[in-house]
N, C-alpha and C positions, 0 to 999 in steps of 0.2 A: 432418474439419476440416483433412485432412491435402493432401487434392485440393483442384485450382482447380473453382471454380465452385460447391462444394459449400459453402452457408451455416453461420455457426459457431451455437452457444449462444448468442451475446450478439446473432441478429438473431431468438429469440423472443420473444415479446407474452405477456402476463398470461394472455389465453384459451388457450395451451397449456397441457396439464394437465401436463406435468415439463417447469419453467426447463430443470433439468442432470439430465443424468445421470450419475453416482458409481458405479465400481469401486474398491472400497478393498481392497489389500492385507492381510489380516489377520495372517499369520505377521513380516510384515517391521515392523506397528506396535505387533506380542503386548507388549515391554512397556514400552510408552510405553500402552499398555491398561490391565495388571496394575497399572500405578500410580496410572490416571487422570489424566494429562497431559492441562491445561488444553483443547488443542487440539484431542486425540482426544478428549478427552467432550464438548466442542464439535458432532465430527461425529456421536457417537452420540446428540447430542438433537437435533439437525438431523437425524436419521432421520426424525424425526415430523413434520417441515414437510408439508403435501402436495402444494405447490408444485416438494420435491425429491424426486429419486428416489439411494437410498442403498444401496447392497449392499455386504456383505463378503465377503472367498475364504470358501470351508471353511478350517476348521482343525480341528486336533486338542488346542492348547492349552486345556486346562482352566483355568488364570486368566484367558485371554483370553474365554472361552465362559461363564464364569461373568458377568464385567463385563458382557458385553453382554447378555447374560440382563437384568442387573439393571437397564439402561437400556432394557429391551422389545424388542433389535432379535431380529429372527426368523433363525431358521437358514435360510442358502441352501447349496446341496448339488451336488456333480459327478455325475450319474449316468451309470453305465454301463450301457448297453444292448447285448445281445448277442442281435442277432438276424440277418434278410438284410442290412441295413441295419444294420451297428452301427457306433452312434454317442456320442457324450458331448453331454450337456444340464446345462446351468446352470439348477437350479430350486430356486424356493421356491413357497411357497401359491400366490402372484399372479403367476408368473412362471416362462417358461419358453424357453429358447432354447438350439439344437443349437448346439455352442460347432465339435465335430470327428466329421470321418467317417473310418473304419478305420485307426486306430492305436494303439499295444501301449500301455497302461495302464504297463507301467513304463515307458516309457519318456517318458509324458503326466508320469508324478509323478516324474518328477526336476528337480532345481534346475538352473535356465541354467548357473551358473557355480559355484565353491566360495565366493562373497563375496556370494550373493544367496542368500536368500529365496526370489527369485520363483522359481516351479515351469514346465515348458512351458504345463501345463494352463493355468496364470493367463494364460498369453501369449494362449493362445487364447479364452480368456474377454476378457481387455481386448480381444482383435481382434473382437468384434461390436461391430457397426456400429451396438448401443444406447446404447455410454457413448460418455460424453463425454471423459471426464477417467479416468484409473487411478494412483490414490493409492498411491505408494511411499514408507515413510521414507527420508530425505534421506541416509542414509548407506549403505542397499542397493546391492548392485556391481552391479545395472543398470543405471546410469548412465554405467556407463564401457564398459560391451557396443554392440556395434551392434544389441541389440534395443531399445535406449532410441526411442521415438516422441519426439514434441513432448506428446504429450498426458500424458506419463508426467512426472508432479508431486509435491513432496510435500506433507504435508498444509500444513505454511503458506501453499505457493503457491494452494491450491486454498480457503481458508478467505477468503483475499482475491479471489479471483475470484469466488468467493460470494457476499461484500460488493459488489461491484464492479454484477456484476448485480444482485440483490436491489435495494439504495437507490436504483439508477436504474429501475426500473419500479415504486417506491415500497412497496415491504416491506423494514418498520423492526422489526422483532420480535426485541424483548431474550430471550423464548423462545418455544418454540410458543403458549403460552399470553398471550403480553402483547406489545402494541404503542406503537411512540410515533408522533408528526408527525414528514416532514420537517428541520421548526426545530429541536426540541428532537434530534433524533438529530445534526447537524450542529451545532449546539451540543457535545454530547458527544464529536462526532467532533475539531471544536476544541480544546477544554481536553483533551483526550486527547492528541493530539501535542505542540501546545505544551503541555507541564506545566507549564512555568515563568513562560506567563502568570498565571494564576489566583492564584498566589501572589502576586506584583506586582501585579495588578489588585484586590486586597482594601486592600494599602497604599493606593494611590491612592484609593479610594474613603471609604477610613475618614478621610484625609489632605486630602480634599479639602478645601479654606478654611483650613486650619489649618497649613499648609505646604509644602500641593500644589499649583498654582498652575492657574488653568482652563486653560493653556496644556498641563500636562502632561497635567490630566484627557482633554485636547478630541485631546491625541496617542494617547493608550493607547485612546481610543474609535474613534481609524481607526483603529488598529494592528488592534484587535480587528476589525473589519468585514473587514477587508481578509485574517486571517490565515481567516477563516470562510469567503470566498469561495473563498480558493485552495484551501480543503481539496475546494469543489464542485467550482471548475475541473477540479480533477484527475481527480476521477470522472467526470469528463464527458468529458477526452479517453480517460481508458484505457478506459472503456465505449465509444464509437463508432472509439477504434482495434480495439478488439476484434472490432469486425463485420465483416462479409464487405468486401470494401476497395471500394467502388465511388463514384464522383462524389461521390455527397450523404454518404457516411459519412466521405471524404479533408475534404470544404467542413467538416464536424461537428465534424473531429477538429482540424484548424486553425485553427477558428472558436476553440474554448476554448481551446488550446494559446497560439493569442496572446494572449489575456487573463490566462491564466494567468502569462505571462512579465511583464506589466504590474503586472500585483497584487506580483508578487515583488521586483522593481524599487521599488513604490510602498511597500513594506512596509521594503525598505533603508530608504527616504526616512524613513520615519514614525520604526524607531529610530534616526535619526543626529540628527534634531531630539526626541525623548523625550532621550535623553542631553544635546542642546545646552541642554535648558528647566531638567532635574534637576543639570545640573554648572553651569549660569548662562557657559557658553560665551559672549566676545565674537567673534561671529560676522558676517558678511553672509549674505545668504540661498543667493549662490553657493556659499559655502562648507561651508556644512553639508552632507555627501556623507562616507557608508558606505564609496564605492569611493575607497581612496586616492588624490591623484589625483598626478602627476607631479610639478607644484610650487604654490604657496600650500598647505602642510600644515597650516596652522594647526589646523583643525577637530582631528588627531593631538596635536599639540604641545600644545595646549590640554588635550585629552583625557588627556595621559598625566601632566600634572601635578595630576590630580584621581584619578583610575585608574588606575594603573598596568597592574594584571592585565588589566582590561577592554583597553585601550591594548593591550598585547602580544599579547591574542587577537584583537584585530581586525583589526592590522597583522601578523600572522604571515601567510607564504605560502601555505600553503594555505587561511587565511581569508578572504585577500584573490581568491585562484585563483577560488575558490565563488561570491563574490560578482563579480567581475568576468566571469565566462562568461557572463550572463545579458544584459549590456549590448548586445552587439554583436548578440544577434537581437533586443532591442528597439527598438535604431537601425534597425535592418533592417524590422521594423514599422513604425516612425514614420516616416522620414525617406528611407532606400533602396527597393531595388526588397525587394519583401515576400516573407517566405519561402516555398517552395513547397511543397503536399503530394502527395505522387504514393501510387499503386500499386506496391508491387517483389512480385517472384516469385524467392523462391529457388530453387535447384536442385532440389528435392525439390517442388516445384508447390505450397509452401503461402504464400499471398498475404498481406500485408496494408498498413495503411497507416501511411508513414514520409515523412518532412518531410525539408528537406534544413538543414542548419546552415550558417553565414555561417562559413568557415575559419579567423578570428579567435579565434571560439567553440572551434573545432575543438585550434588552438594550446594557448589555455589553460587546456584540458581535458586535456591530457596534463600539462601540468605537477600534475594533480590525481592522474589514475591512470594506469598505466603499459598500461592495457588498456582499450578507451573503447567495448568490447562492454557493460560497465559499462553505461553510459550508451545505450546501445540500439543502437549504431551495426552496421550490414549489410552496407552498400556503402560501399567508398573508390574515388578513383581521380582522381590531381592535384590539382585544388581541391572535386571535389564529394565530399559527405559526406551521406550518407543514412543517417537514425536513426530507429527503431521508436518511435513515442510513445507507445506504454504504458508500455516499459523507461524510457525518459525520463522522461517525468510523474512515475512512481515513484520514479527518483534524483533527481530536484529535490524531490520533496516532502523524502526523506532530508538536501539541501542545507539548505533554509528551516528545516525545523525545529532546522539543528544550530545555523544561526546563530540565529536570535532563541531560542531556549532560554541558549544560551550565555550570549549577550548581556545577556537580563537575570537570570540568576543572579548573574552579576558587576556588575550595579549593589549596592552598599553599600545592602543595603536597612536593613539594623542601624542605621545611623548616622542614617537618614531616621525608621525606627521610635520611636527615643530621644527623635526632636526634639518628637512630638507629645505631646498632653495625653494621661494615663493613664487616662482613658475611652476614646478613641478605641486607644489602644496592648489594652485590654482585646478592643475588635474586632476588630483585627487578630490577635489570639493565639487567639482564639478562631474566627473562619474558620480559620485554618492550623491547626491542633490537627484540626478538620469534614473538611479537606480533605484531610489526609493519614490517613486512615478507608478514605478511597479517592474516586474521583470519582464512583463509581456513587450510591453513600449522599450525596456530597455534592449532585448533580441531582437527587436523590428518586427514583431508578430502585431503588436494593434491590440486585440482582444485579447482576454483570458478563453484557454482552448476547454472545451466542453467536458472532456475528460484526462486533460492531463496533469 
């Protein structure tokens, strides 16, 4: 993945018999194991996908050898061979590959550094050319060595690259055992980020006629379409940035990336009029806008005599930073010359595909963070700005969900709760008592899904 020319993970099809291939670190996640950490038992029942392929170092940790025992995974083993040809093999039952040839055993099992884990021998185990990825926990002092690869991840990052492939070649399986649709997993995938729809969304609907006005229903019904799309959008650009970077993968990754930034924009729109409908704003239609605008503030002034808190959080600078970055490559869709997706090649020859940002954007993206590698960015240099669109997609998803979570936590649902008849106040207390259970029980799924 690391050479030009060489196809990544993310440009296999279903007919291959292993999506990914998995080197997991064993010593470096022993006890994030020992305790059964959500994430890692995540990857030891994703062992048994047979779509993935999953292997652990050796170890010698007896808590760590026991857990995985108990989750079925099989011992894989270093052997040593001493013969004309001696050499070191990485083997289990089904599996076997010469990792090194003629070198001292102590000096194979020693750790890189005093702050890692990792052993040389793992180095040479992740350098076959069978894995994809080599799972390190995130606080292992490989990451600060120069034997750190790109491929070298910890398990979060690698449990969302999981996700990422899997939903776009259409495997939804909450465990090896049980599957859903498409809708219904993007549905969950929905009410999972934003949290704080679902809550809101039960008011309205228990409220509707009675205090809710169709105006506000017929808003929270785009909100919600529009906040489901963006959750696709997203996997759709980090999945074909993901691929090997060429014409139809750049058209792929740009194709959704604009929409993306539409739906996001369209979704400001949707709650600056949910608020204009719930707080009875006198407004004009120009006015109702999310992004403050330099002068008729009314839509604020308005706002902050009804909400204050809400008012402060959406008028604070870095609420406004977030939302106003997205403006200037929408203008640049709609209206300028349209952004562009290229090909870049790092130094190290590993490709992929990165868009370039309108320098507007670029401005008011520092006033957010003081590091806009953040945000995917590769190349600078005067006014051009070249950013990676999976790092991106990724920090805008983290963008949208802080604002509309925020946003309507701080609408005064209490005060909306109270006004209704206490049959309808019974339904509302009673979805929210369902929901906060967990979402899994609350969709009829049972379990929390392994990767979603």
């Amino acid at each position: 993945m690391n050479s030009i020319n060489k196809k990544t993970p993310f440009d296999r099809s279903r007919s291959e018999e292993s999506l990914l291939k998995i080197l997991i670190h064993t010593d470096s996640i022993a006890n994030d194991l020992s305790n059964k950490d959500r994430i890692i038992v995540s990857l030891l029942q994703m062992y048994h996908f047979p779509f993935l392929e999953i292997h652990f170092t050796p170890t010698n940790n007896k808590h760590a050898l026991m857990v995985m025992s108990e989750y079925g995974i099989e011992p894989i083993q270093y052997c040593f061979h001493e013969d004309t040809r001696s050499h070191v093999s990485l083997r289990n039952a089904n599996y076997e590959s010469i990792i090194s040839f003629h070198n001292r055993k102590d000096n194979l099992m020693r750790e890189i550094n005093e702050k890692s884990k990792v052993k040389v021998i793992d180095l040479f185990a992740r350098n076959d050319e069978f894995y994809d990825y080599f799972i390190v926990a995130k606080e292992d002092g490989i990451y600060q060595t120069k034997s750190k690869r790109a491929t070298d991840i910890p398990p979060e990052e690698v449990i969302e690259l999981i996700r990422i492939l899997l939903v776009n070649l259409g495997y939804f399986y909450v465990n090896p055992r049980f599957k859903i649709n498409e809708g219904y997993y993007y549905l969950y995938r929905f009410k999972k980020l934003f949290s704080e729809f679902q809550p809101a969304w039960s008011i309205v609907v228990s409220g509707h006629g009675c205090g809710i006005s169709d105006e506000i229903m017929n808003q929270f019904d785009s909100l919600s379409q529009r906040l489901e799309f963006i959750c696709r959008a997203t996997d759709k650009v980090s999945y074909f940035a993901l691929k090997y970077a060429n014409n139809d993968t750049q058209d792929n990754t740009l194709y959704h990336l604009g929409y993306l930034i539409m739906l996001i924009t369209g979704a400001f729109d949707d709650l600056a009029w949910i608020l204009t409908y719930i707080y009875d704003l006198r407004l004009s239609k120009m006015e109702v806008v999310l992004k403050e605008p330099l002068k008729k503030k009314r839509f604020y002034e308005q706002l902050m005599e009804k909400n204050k808190k809400l008012h402060d959080f959406l008028t604070s600078d870095y609420t406004q930073n977030v939302i106003k970055m997205y403006y200037p490559i929408r203008d640049a869709l709609q209206h300028r010359q349209f952004v562009k997706g290229m090909k870049f090649s790092s130094s190290n020859g590993y490709e992929n595909n990165v868009f370039a940002l309108p320098k507007h954007t670029v401005n008011i993206m520092e006033n957010i963070t003081e590091d806009s590698k953040e945000y995917g960015l590769v190349f600078s240099h005067q006014d051009s700005f070249l950013f990676d669109s999976h790092v991106f997609a990724s920090k805008t998803m983290e963008n949208i969900t802080y604002i509309v979570n925020n946003t309507l936590v701080l609408i005064d649902w209490e005060r909306i709760i109270a006004s209704l008849p206490a049959e309808k106040i019974g339904q509302v207390r009673d979805s929210q008592k369902k929901f906060e259970e967990g979402l899994s029980n609350y969709l009829g799924i049972g379990e929390k899904p392994l990767y979603f």
